[in-house]
matplotlib code that plots the C-alpha trace (Angstrom):
import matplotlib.pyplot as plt

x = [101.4, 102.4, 104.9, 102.1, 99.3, 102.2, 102.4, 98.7, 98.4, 101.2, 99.1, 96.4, 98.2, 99.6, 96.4, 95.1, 97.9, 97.4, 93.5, 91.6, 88.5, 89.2, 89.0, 90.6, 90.2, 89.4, 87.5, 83.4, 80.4, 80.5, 83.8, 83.1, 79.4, 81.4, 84.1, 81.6, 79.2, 82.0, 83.2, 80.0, 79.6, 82.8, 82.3, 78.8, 80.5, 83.5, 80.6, 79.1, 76.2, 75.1, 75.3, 73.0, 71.0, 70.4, 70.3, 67.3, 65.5, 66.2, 65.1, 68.1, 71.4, 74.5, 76.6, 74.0, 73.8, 77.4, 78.1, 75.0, 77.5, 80.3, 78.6, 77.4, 81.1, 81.8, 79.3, 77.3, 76.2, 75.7, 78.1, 80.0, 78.7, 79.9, 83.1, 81.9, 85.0, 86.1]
y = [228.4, 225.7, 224.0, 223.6, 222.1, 219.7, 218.8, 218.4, 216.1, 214.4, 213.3, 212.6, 210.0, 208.6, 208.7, 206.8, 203.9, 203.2, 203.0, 200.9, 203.2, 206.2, 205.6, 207.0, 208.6, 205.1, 203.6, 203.0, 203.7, 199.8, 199.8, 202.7, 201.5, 197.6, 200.0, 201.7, 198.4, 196.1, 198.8, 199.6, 195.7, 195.2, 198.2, 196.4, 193.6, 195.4, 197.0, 194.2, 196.8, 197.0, 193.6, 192.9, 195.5, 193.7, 190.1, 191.1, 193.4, 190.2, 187.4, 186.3, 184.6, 187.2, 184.2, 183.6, 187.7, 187.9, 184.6, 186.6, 189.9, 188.0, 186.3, 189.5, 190.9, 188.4, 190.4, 193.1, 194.6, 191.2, 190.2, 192.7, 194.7, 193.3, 195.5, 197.0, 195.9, 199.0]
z = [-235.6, -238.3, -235.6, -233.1, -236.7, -237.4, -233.0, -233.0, -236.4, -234.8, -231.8, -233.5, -235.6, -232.5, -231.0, -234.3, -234.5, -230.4, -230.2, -232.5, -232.0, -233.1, -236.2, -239.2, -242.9, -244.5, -241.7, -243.0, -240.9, -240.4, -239.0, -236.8, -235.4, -234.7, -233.2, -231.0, -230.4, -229.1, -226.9, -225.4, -224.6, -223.6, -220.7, -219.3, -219.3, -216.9, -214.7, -212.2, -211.8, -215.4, -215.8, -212.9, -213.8, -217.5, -215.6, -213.6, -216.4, -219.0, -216.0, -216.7, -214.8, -214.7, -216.4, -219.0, -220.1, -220.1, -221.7, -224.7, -224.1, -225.3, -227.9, -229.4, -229.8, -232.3, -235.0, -232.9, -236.0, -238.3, -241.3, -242.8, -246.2, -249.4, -251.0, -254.2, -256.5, -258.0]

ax = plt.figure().add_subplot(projection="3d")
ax.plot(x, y, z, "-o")
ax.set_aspect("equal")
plt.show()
């Protein structure tokens, strides 16, 4: 039982270190919501179909709602809180 705990945490780290999004003990709700904004941009951006599906509910050109996509992934969820100095 405690060999397979210490395989599974072991994983999970890995899993941690590789992908950005899953987060970790010190990540904030900001982090994880930017996390979780950019990476739901990033995959209409990847689908042709959802982007022509926002082009044409927005009455917009695909270039010009990508172009906005990309735009948003700089700050999808505005500046980032001020760090209470402890």
């Amino acid at each position: 039982m405690a060999a397979d705990r210490f395989n599974i945490n072991r994983q999970w780290e890995h899993l941690q270190a590789k992908y950005v999004g899953t987060g970790h003990a010190d990540t904030s709700k900001f982090e994880w919501a930017v996390n979780q904004h950019r990476d739901t941009l990033a995959s209409h951006i990847g689908h042709k179909d959802m982007l022509a599906y926002f082009a044409v509910a927005e009455n917009e050109s695909i270039g010009r709602v990508r172009y906005a996509m990309l735009e948003k992934m700089v700050q999808p969820c505005g500046p980032p809180p001020i760090k209470e100095e402890d």
